[in-house]
C-alpha positions in Angstrom: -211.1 7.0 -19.3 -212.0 6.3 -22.8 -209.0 5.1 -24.7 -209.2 4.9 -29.3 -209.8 1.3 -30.3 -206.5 0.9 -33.2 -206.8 -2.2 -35.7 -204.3 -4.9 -34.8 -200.9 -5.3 -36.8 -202.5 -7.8 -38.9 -205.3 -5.5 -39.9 -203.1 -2.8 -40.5 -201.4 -5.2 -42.9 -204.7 -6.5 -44.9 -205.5 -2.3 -44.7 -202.6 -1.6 -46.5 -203.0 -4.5 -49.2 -206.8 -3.4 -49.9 -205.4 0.1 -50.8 -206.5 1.9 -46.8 -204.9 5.8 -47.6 -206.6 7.6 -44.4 -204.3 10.1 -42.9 -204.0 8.9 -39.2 -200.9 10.1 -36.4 -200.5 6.5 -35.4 -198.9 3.4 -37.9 -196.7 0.1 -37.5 -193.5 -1.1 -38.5 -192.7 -4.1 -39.7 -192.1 -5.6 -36.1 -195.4 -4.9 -35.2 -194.4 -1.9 -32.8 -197.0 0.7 -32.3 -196.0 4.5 -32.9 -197.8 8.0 -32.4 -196.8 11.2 -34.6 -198.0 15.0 -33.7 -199.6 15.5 -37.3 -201.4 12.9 -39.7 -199.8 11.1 -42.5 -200.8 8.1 -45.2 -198.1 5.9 -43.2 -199.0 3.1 -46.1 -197.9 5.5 -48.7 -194.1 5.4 -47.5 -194.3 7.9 -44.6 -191.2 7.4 -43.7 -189.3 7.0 -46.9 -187.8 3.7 -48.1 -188.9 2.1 -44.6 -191.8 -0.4 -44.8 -194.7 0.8 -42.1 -198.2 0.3 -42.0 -201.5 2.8 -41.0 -202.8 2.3 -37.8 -206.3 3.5 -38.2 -209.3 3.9 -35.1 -211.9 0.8 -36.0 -213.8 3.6 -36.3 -211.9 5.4 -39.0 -211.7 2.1 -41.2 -215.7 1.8 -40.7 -216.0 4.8 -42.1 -213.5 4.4 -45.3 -215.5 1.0 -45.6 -218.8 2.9 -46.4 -217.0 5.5 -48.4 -214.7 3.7 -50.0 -215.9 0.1 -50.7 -219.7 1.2 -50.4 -219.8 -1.2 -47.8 -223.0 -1.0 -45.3 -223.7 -1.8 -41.4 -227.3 -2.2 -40.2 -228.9 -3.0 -37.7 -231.1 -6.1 -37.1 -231.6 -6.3 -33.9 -231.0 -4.9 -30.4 -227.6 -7.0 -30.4 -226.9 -7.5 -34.2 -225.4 -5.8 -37.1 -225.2 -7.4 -40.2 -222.6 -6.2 -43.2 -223.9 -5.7 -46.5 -223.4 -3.8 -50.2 -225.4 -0.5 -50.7 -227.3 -2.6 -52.8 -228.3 -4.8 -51.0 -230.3 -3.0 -48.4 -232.6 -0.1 -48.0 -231.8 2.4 -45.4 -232.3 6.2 -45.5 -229.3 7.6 -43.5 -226.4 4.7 -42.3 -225.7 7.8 -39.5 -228.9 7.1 -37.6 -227.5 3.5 -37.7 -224.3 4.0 -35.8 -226.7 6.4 -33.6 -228.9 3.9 -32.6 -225.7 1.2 -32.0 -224.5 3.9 -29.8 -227.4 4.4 -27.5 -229.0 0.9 -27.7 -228.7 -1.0 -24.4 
């Protein structure tokens, strides 16, 4: 069975201190423990009032905030490597077909 890949604790913590506001079901609290809610929240907006807790985003949801957010690039250099890069700094038509070809390469 394929299982959701969750940042670690110490992630979730530099997430929180670069501004990460995705709405996800799953966050920390300041132990570390890992908790799942029914509905989606900004857990690093105070989701549970005066208690201090931390977004535990997919690696895949943080990839994407990265690129949104931070115009921050993957792309592919070979079969094997990805290298990380600002939108500026590389030329690439649609960073979908990207992940696409991650995906399905060998």
């Amino acid at each position: 069975m394929i299982t959701e890949d969750y940042v670690s604790f110490e992630t979730a913590k530099l997430l929180k201190e670069k501004g990460f506001d995705g709405r996800c079901r799953d966050y920390y609290n300041t132990d570390g423990h890992f908790y799942s809610e029914d509905f989606k929240s900004d857990w690093n907006d105070g989701g549970l009032g005066t208690i201090t807790i931390f977004s535990a985003p997919t690696l895949q949801m943080v990839i994407k905030w990265k690129r949104i957010v931070r115009e921050i690039r993957f792309f592919r250099k070979s079969d094997r490597e990805f290298i990380v890069g600002l939108t500026d700094d590389f030329d690439l038509e649609n960073q979908e077909d990207v992940s696409e070809t991650g995906i399905i390469t060998k």
